[in-house]
ZAPA-609327 format. One record per atom (N, C-alpha, C, O): residue in one letter; x, y, z. Coordinates in steps of 0.02 Angstrom, whole numbers, plus 50000, padded with zeros to 5 digits. Example, Ala and Ser with C-alpha at 12.3 -4.5 7.8 and 13.67 -1.06 7.14 Angstrom:
! ZAPA-609327
a506604971650390/a506154977550390/a506604983550390/a507124983450423/s506424988850354/s506844994750357/s506455000250394/s506705005750402/
END
This chain:
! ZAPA-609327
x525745523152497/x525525516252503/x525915511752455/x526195506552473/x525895513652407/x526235509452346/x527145509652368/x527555506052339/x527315514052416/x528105515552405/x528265510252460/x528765506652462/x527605510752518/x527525503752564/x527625497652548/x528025493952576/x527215496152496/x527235489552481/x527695487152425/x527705481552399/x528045491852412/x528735490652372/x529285489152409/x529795485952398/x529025492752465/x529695492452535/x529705484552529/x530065480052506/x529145485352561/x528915476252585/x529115469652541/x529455464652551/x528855471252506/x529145464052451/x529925464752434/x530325460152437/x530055471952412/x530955470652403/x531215468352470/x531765465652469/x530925468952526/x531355465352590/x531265459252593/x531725455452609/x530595457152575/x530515450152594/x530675446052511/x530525440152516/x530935447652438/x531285445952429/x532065444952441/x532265439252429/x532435448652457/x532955449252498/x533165444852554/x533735442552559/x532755443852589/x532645440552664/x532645433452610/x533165430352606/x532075431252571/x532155425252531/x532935424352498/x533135418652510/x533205426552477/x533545426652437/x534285423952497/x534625418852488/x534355427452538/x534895426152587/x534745419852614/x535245416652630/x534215417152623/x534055412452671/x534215405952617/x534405400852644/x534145405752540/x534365402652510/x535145401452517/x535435396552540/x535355406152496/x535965406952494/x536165404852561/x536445399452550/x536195405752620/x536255402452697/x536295395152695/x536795391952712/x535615391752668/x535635386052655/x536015382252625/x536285377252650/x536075384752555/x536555380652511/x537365382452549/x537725377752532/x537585385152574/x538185384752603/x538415380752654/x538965378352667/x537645380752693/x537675376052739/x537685367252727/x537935362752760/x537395367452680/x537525359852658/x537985356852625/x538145350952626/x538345364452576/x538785362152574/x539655361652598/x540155358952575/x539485365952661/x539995363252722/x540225359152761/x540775357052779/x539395357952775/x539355351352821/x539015345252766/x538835340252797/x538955344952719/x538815337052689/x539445333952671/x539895337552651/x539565325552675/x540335323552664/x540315323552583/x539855321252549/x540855326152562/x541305323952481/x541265318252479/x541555314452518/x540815316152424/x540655311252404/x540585310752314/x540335315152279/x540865304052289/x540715307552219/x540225306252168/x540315304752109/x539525307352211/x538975306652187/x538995318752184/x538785322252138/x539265320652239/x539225326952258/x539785332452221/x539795338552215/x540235327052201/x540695332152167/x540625331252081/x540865334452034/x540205325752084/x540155324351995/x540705320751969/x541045323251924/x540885312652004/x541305307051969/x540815301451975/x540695299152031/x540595299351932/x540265293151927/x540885286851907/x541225287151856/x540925282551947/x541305276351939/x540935271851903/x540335271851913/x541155268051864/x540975262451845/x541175254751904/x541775253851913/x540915252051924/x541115248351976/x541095239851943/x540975234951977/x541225239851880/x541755235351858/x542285236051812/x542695231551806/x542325240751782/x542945245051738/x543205251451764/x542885255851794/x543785251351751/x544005257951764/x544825258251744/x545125252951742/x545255265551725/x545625263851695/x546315266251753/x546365270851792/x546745261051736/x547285263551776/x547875261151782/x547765257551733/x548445259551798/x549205256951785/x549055249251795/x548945245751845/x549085248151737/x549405238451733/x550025238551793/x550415243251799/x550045232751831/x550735231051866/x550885224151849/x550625220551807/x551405222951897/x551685214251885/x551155213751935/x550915218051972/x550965203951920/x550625202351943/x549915201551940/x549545198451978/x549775205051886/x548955205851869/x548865200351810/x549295197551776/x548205200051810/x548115193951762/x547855197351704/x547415201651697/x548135195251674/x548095196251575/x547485191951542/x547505185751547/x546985195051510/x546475188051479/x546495189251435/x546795194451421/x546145184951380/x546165184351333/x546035189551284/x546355190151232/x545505193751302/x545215199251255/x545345206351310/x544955210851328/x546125204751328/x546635212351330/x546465216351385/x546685222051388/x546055213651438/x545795214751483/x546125214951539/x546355209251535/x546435217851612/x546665214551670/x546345217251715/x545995222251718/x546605211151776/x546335213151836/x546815210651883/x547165205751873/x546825214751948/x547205209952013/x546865203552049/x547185198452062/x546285204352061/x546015198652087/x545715193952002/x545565196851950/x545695186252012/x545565184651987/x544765183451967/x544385183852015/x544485182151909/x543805182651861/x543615176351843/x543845174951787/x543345172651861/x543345167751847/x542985165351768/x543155160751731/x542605168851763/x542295166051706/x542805169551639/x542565168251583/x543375173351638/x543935174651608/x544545168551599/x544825164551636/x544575170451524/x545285163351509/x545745169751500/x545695175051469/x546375166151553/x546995170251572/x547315168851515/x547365163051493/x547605175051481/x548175173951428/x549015173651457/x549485171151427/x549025176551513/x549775177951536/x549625181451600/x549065183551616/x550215182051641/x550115185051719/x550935189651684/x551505187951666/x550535195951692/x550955201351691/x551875201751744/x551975201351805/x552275202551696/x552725201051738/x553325207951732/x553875208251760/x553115211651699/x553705217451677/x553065222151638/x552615220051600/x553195229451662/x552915236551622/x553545238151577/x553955235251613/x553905240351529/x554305244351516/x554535245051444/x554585240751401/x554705254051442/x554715255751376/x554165254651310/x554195253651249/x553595255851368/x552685257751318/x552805248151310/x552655247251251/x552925243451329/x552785235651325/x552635233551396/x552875236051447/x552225228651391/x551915225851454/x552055217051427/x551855214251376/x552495214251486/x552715207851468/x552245201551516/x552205201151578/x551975197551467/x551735191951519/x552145183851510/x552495181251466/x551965182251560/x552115175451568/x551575170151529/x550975170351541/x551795166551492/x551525162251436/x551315155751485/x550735153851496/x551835153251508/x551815147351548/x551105149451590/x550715145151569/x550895151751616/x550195153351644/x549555154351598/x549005156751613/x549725152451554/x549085153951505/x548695147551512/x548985142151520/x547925148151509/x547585143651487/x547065142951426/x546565139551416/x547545149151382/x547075147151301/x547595139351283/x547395133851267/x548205141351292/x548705133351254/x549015132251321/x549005136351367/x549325126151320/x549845122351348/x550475123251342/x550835119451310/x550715129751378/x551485131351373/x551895130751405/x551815134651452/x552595126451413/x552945126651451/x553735128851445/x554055129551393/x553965129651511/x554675131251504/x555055124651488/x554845118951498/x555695126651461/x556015122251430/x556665123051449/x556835128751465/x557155117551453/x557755117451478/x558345115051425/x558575109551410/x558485122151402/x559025118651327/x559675121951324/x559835126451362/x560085119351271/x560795126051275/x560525130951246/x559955130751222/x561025137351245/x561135142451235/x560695143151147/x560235146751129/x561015139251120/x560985137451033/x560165137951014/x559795140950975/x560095132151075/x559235126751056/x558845132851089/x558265133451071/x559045136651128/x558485140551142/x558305146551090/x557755148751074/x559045148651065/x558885150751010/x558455151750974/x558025155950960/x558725144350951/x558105139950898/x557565140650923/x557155144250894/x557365137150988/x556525137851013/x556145144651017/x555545144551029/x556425149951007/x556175156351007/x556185157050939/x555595157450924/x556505157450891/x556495157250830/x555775153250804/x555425155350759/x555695148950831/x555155144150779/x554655142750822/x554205138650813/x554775147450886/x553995147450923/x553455149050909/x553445155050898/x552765145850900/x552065146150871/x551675147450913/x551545144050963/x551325155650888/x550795157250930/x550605162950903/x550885167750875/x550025161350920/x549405169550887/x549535174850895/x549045177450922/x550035179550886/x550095184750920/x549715189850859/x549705188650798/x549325197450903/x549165198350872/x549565205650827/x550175204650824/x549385211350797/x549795216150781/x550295218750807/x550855220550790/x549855218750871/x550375223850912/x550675218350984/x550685219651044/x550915211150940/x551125207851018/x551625202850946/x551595201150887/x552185202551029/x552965198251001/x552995193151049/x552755193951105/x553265188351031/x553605184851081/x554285184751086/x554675182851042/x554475187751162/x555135187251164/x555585182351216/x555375177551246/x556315185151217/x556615181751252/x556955186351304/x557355189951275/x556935187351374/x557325192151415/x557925193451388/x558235188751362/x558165199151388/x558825200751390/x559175200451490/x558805199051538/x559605201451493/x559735199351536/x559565206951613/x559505206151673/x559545212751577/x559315215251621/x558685215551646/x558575215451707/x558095216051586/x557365211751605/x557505206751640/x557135207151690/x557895201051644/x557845192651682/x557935195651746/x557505194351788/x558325198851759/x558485201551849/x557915206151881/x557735206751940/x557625209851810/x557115214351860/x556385211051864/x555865213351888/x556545203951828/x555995200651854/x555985194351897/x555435192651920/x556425191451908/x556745187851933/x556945190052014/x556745187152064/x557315194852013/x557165198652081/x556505202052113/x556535205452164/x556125201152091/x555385202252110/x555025198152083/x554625199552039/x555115193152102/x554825184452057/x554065186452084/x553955187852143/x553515186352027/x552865185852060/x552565179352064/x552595174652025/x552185180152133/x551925174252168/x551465169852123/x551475163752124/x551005174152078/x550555169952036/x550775169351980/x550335169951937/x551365168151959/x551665164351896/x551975160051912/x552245158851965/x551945156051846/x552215146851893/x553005148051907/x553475149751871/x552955146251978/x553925144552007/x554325141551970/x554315135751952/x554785146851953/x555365144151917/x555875142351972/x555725142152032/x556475140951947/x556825137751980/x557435136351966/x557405136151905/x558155134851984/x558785134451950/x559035141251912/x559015147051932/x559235139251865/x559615147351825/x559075146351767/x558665141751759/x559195152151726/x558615153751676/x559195157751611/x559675161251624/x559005156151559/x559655159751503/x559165165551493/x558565165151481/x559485170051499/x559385177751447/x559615176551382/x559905171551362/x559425182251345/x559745180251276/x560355184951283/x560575186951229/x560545186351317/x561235193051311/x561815188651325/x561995185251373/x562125190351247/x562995184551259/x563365189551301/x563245195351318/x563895184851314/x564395189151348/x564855190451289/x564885186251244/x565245196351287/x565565200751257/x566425197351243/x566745195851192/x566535197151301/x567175193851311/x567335187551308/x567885185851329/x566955183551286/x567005176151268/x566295175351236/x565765177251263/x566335172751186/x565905169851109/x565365166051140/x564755167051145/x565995158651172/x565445156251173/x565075154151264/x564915148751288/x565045162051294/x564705160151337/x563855166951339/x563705171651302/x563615164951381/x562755171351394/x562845169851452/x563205166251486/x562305174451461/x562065179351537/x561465172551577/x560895173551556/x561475168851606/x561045167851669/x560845169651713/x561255172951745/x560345169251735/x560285170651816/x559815166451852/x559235164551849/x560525166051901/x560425160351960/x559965162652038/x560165165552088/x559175159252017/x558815159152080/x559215158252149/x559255162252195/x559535151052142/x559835151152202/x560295153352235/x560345152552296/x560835157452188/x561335162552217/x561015170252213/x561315175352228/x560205169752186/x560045177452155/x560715180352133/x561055184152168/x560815178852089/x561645183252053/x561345181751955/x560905178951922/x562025186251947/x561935183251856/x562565184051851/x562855187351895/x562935180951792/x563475178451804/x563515175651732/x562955173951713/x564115174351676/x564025170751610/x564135164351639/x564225162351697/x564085160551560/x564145152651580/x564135151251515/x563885154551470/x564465145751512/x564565141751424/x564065141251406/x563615140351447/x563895141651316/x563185141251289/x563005133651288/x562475131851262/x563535128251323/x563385122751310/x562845120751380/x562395116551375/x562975123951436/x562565118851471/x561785121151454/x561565125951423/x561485115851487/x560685118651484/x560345123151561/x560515122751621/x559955126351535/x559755129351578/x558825131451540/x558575130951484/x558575133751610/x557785135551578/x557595141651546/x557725146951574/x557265141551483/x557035147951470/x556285146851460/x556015141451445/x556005152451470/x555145154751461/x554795159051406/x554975164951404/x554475157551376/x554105160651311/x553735165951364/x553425164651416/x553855171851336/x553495177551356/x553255183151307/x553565185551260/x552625184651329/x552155188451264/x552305195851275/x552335197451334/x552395200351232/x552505206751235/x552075209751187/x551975207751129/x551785216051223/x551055217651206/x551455228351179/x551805231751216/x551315229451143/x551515236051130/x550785241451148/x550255240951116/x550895245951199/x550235250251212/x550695257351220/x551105257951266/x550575262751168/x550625267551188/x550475270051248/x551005270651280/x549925272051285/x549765273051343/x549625265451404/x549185261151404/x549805265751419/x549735258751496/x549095263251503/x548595259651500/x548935269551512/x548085270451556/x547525268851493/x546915269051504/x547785267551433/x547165263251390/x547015257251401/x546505255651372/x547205253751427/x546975246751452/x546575246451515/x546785248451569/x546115244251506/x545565242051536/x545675238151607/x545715231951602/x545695240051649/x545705232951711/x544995234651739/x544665239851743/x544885226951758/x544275224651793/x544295223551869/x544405217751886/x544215228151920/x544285227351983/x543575223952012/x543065227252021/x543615219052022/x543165216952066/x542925218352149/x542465216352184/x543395221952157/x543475222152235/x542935230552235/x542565232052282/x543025234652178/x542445240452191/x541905239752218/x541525244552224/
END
């Protein structure tokens, strides 16, 4: 009797035990991957991931692609490279910055004695001339339209007194005497070891 009812329960644990096991396989065959199911919880207004051109820069180091409104834009991202992320100043609305149209000399000067908060880890620079083309040839839409030729700071080698331009309307670069004028742009350069430590704010999640 007793060897009976030992039978009995070890089967019908058994029988339990498979029918579990049946189940959980089954659900999880047929339920969709989802990542409530695989264990990723999103944050669905932060999240971290490659700064590009084109994204907007705010004030407290933040970006996003679509714009935030209740955010004051520091710069509209215009160049990733070599651990620096470059924005466009002229788009800012903490100050009133604009491009300027001077010689070779005066722009110099205007970069030299340019005033602005930058903080530890941010410069203001001036394109060299291979930055001016790789941004310039991929001009982004939400930074204010430039226009005409623009000075790099890269002289030319073979004559003193000419530098590197580049001309929107021929898209070319090409030297030119440091005497005529042409436009240059104050641009902020931000130093980040990792680009995936910065924060962007996707609104569109």
């Amino acid at each position: 009797m007793n060897t009976t009812c030992f039978l009995i329960g070890t089967s019908f644990f058994i029988f339990a035990a498979c029918s579990l096991i049946f189940a959980a396989c089954f659900f999880a065959f047929f339920s969709p991957i989802n990542d409530n199911n695989i264990g990723i919880h999103k944050n669905k207004k932060e999240k971290k991931e490659l700064i590009k051109p084109g994204y907007y820069w705010y004030e407290d180091d933040t970006f996003s692609r679509s714009r935030i409104p209740d955010k004051k834009i520091k710069a509209i991202v215009e160049l990733i490279e070599d651990d620096f992320i470059y924005g466009d100043l002229t788009a800012s609305e903490l100050f009133t910055i604009k491009e300027q149209q001077l010689t070779w000399d005066d722009a110099k000067k205007f970069f030299e004695n340019f005033s602005y908060p930058c903080k530890e880890n941010e410069k203001i620079v001036w394109y060299n001339i291979h930055q001016l083309i790789k941004v310039l040839k991929k001009a982004c839409s939400r930074c204010h339209p430039r226009v005409g030729c623009h000075w790099s700071c890269s002289e030319c080698c073979s004559l003193q007194e000419n530098a590197y331009i580049f001309d929107l309307h021929l898209n070319d670069t090409f030297d030119t005497p440091k005497s005529n004028k042409h436009y240059v742009r104050p641009v902020i350069a931000m130093k980040c070891s990792n680009n995936f430590s910065l924060i962007v704010i996707d609104m569109s999640l």
